[in-house]
C-alpha positions as CSV (number, residue, x, y, z in Angstrom):
1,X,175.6,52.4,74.5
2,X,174.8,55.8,73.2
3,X,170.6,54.6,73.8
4,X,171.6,53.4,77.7
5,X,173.6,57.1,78.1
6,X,170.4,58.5,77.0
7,X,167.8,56.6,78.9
8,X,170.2,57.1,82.3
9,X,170.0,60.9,81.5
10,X,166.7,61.1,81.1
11,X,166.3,59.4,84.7
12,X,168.6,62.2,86.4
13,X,166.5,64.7,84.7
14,X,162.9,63.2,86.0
15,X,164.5,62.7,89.4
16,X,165.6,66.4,89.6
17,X,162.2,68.1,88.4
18,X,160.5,65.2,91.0
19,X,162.9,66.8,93.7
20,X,162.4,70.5,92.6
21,X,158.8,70.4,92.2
22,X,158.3,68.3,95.7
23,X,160.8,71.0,97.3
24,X,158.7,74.0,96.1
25,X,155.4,72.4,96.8
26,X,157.0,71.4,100.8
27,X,158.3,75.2,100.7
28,X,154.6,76.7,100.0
29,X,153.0,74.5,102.9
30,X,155.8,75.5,105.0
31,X,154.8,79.0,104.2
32,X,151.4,78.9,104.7
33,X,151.5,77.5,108.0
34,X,153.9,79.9,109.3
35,X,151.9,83.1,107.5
36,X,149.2,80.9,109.7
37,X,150.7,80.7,113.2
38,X,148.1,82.4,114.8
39,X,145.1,80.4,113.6
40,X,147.0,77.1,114.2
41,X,149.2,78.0,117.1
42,X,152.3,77.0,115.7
43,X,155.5,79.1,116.5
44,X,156.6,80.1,113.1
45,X,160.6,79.5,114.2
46,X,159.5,75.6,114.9
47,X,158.1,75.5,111.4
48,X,161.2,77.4,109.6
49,X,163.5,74.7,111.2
50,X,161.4,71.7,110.6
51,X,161.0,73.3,106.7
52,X,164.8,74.1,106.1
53,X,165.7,70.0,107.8
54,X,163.0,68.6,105.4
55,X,164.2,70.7,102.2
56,X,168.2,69.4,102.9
57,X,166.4,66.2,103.6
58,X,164.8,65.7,100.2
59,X,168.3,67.1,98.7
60,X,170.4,64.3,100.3
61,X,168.3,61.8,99.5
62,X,168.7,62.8,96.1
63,X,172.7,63.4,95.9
64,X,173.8,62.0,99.2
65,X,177.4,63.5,100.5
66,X,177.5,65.7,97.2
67,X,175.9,68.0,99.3
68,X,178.6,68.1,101.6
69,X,180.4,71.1,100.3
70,X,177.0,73.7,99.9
71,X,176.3,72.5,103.6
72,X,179.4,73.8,104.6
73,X,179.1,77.0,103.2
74,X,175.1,77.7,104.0
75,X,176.5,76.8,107.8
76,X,179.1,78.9,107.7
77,X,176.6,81.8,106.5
78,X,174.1,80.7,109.3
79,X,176.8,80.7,111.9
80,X,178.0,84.7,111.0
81,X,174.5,85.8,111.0
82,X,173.0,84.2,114.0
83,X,176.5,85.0,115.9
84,X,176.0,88.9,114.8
85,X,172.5,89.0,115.7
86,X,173.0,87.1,119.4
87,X,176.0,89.9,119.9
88,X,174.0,92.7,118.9
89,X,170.8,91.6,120.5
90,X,172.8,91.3,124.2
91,X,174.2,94.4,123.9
92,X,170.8,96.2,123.2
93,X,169.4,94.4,126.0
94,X,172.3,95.7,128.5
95,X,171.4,99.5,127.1
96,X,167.9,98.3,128.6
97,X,169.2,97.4,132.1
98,X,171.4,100.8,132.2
99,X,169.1,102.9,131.7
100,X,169.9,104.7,128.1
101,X,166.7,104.6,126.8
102,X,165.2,106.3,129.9
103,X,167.2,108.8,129.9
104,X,166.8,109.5,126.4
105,X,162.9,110.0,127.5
106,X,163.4,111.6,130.7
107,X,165.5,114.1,128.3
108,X,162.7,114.2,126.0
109,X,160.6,115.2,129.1
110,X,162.6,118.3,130.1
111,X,162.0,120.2,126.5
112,X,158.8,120.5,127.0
113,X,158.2,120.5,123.3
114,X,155.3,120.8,121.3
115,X,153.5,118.1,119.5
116,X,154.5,119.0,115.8
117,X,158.1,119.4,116.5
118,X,158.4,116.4,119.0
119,X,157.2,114.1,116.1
120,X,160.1,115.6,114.5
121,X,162.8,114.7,117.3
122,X,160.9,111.2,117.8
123,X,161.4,110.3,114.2
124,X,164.5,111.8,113.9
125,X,166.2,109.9,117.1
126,X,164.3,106.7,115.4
127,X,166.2,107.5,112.2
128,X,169.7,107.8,113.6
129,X,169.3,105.3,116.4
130,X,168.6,102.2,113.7
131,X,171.4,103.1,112.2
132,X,173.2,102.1,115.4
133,X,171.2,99.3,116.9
134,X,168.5,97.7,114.4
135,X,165.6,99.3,113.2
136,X,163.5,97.0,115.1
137,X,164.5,97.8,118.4
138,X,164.7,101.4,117.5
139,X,161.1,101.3,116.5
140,X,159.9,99.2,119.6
141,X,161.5,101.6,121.9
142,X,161.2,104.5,120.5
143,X,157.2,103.6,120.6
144,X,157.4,103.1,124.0
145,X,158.9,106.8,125.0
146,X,156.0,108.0,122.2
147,X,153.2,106.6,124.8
148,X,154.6,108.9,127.1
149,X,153.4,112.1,124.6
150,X,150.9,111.2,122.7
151,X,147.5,109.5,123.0
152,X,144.6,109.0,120.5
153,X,145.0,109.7,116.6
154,X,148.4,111.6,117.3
155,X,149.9,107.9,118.7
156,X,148.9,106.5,115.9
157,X,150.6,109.0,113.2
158,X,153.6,109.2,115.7
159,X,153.9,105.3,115.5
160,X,153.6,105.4,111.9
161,X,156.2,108.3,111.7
162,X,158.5,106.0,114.3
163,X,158.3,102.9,111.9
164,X,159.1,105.0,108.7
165,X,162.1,106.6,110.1
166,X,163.3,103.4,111.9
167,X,162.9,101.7,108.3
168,X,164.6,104.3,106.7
169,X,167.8,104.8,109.2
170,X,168.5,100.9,108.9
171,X,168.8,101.4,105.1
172,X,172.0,103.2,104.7
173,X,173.8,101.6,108.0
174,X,175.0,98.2,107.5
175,X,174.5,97.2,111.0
176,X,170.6,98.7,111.0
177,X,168.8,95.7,109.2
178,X,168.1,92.5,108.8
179,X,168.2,92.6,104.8
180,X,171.6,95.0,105.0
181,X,173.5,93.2,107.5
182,X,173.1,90.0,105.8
183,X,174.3,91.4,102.1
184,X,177.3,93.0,104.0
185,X,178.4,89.9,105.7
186,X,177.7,87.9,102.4
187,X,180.5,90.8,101.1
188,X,178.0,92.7,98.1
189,X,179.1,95.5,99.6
190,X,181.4,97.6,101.5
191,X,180.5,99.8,105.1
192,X,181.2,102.7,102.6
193,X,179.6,101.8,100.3
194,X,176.3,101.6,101.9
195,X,176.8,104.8,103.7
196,X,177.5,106.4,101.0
197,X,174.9,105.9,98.3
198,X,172.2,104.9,100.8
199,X,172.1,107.9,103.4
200,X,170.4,110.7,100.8
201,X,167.6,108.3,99.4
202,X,167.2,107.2,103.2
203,X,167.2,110.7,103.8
204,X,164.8,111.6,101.5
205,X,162.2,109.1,102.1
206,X,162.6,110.0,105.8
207,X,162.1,114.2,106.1
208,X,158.9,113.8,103.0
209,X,157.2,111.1,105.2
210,X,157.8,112.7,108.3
211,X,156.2,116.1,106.7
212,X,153.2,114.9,105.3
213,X,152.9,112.8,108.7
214,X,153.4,116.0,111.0
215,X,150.5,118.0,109.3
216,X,148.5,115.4,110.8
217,X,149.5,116.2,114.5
218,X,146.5,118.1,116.4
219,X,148.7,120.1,119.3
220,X,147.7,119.5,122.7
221,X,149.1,121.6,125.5
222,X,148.3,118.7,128.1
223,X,150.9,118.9,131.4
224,X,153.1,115.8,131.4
225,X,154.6,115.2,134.8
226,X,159.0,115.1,134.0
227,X,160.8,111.8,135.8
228,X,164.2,111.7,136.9
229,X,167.0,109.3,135.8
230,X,170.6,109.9,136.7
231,X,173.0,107.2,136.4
232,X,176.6,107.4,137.6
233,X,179.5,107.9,135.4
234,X,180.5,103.9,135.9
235,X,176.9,103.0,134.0
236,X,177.7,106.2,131.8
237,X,180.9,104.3,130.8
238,X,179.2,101.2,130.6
239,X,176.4,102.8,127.8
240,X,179.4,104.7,126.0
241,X,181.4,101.7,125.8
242,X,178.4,99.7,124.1
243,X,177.6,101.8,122.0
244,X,181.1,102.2,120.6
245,X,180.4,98.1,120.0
246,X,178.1,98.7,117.7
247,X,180.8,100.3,115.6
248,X,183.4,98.1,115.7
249,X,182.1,95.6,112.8
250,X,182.9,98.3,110.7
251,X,186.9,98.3,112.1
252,X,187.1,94.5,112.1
253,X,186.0,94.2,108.6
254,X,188.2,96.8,107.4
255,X,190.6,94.8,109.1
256,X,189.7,91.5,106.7
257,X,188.1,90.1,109.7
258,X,184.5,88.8,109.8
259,X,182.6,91.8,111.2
260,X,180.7,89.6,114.1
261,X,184.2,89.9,115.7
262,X,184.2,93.4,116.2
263,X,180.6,92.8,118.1
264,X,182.0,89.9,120.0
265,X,184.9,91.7,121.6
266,X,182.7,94.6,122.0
267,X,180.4,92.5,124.1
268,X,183.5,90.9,125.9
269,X,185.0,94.4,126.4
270,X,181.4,95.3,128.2
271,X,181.3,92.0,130.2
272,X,184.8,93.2,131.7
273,X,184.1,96.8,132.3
274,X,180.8,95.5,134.4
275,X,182.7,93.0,136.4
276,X,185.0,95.2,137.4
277,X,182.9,97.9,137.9
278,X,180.6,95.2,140.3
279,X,184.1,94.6,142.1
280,X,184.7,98.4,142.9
281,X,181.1,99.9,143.3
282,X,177.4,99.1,145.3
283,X,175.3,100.3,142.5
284,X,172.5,98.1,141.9
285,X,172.8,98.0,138.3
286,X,176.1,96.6,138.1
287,X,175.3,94.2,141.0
288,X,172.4,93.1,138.8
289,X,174.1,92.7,135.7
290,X,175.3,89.5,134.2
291,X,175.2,88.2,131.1
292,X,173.2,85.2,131.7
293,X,170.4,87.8,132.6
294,X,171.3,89.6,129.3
295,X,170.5,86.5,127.1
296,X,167.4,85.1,128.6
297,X,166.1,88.3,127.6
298,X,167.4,88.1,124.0
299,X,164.6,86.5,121.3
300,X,165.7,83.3,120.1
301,X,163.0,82.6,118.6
302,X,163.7,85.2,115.9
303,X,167.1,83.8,115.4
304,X,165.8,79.8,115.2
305,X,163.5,81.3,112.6
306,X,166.3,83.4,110.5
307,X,168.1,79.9,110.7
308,X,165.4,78.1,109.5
309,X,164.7,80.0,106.6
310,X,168.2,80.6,105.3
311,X,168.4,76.9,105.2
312,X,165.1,76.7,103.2
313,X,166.0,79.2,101.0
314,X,169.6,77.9,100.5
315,X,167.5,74.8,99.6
316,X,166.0,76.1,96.9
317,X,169.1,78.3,95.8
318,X,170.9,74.6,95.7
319,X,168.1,73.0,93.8
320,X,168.0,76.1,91.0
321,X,164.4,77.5,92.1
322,X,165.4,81.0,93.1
323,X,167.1,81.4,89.9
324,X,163.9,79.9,88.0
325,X,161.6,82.5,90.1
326,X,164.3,85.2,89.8
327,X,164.3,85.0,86.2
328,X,161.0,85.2,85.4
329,X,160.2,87.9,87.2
330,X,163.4,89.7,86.6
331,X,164.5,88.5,83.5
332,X,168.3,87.6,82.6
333,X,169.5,91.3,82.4
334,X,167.1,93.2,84.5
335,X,166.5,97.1,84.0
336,X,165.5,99.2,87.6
337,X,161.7,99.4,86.2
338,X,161.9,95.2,86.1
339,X,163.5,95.5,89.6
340,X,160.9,97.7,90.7
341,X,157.9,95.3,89.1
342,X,159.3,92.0,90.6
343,X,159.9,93.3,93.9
344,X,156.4,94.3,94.0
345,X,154.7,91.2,92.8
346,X,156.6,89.2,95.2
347,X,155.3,91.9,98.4
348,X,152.0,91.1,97.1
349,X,152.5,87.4,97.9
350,X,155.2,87.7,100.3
351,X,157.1,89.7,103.0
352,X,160.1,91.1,102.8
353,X,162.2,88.0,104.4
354,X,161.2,85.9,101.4
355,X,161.4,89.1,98.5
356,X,165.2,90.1,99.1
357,X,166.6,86.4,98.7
358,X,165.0,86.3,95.0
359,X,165.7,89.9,94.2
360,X,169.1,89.2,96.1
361,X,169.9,85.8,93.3
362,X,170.2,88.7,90.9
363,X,173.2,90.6,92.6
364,X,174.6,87.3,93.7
365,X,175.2,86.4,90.3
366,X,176.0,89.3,89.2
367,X,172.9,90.4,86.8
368,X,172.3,94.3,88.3
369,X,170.8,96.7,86.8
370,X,173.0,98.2,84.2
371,X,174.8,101.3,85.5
372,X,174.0,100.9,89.4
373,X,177.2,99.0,90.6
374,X,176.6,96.1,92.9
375,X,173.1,96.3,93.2
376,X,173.8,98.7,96.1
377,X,170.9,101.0,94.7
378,X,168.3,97.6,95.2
379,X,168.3,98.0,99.1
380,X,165.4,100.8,99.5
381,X,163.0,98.5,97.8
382,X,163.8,95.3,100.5
């Protein structure tokens, strides 16, 4: 009896290294082909999904409706993020169609500012602005008003200024990146929290790069022709109102609610105000506006490929290969130099999508770096 116990367990055990080894060796193809998308012209959110559905695949096969329960959950996770990012995307895009960021420009426009201190206000509206919406968008448009200013060398060190600042202004918001929204809505950490300990070293990374970056800038006292932009209080309450949404994740979680709620009655809120507002008045922009409008715009690619990693790396959270990775590169009790070391080996080989979901097995399971809290200290080095 005890030999047949014995033999069976051995079987499990070569069944489970089969599955791990054939799920890391599918999750390395799977990477390479989307690190490859532009030599093979395959969309790298097509491959995500198909890689996440093969890794669960492989897992079911192996333990059939056991998997049930981790399904559930990774769903459930999936679900909040993609919700959060569809909310916050729409109301970006509804900022577009009122006008805010050309006003911010046209505004720009009427200081009449010289080059060294406008790379200055550009970064520093980057910084503060990703905070609000995502550092992404903040750094897309806050390129797009630099092109107005700057040409030659100086767009260059602008844009790198832009991307810097944007980076560093997501940090200590937890509604201003990818990597921060996704640990808040997992609960590592409170709004305060974040806010808190991550302002000063956002802070500081942002006003030393922006120095060294503005000694660069070559004045230039060409003319730049000023625009106009004036918008009428009903599309001034329409840009206040959404970007009062963008705050109210913070309310609804202090609240015990999910914090994709407070951006989901935001957006409704916004929806209303513009329908009534199309009701009572003939400007164009209301007239215009509608939320189906709003979504075609909104990248859904980006959010099939979010989806479609988070199940592939849920995969291999299930399976015990982030924690395999995570320990030999961290160690069991890691120290902030080990921290530091691993998160660089893995930018070496990977971006940052992949890096924070084996730096992040650490906090999940508790193992921080001794004296730092909750691993709150971790998020400059996503």
């Amino acid at each position: 009896m005890a030999t047949l116990k014995a033999c069976s367990f051995t079987k499990r055990r070569i069944v489970n290294i089969s599955t791990e080894l054939i799920a890391f060796g599918v999750f390395i193809v799977g990477y390479i082909i989307i690190v490859s998308e532009h030599k093979w012209y395959i969309h790298k959110a097509i491959t995500a999904v198909a890689l996440g559905a093969v890794l669960w695949l492989l897992i079911a096969l192996r333990d059939g409706k056991a998997t049930e329960p981790a399904t559930l959950i990774l769903g459930g996770e999936i679900f909040g993020l993609v919700i959060f990012l569809l909310a916050a995307m729409t109301l970006v895009e509804i900022l577009i169609h009122y006008g805010f960021f050309d006003l911010i420009r046209v505004k720009l426009l009427a200081l009449h500012l010289d080059n060294k201190v406008q790379i200055w206000v550009t970064a520093f509206l980057a910084f503060f602005l990703s905070a609000v919406i995502d550092n992404l968008t903040a750094t897309i448009v806050m390129t797009q008003i630099a092109l107005r200013f700057y040409s030659g060398k100086n767009l260059l060190t602008v844009a790198a200024a832009i991307i810097i600042a944007a980076n560093a202004g997501g940090v200590f918001s937890p509604v201003g990146d990818i990597t921060t929204i996704m640990l808040w809505l997992a609960g590592k950490f409170s709004s305060l929290e974040i806010i808190i300990q991550g302002f000063l070293p956002s802070l500081s990374m942002f006003l030393v790069s922006i120095f060294f970056l503005s000694r660069n800038i070559v004045s230039d006292a060409g003319y730049i022709e000023e625009e106009k932009v004036s918008l009428l209080r009903s599309e001034k309450a329409v840009i206040a109102i959404t970007l009062i949404s963008f705050s109210l994740p913070l309310v609804f979680s202090q609240l015990g609610l999910p914090p994709y709620f407070g951006l989901l009655f935001g957006l409704g809120c916004v929806g209303l105000t513009v329908s009534i507002f199309r009701v009572s008045s003939k400007s164009i922009t209301h007239l215009d506006a509608s939320i189906e409008k709003m979504l075609v715009r909104v990248d859904f690619a980006s959010l099939l490929f979010f989806a479609g990693i988070l199940l592939a790396v849920g995969a291999l959270e299930y399976l015990g290969i982030l924690e395999h990775i995570s320990e030999a590169l961290f160690g069991e009790h890691p120290a902030m130099e080990q921290m530091v070391f691993g998160n660089a080996v893995l930018g070496v080989c990977f971006d940052r999508r992949y890096r924070r979901f084996v730096a992040g097995d650490r906090i999940r399971r508790g193992h921080c770096c001794h004296g730092y809290g909750k691993g709150i200290n971790f998020l400059p080095l996503y």
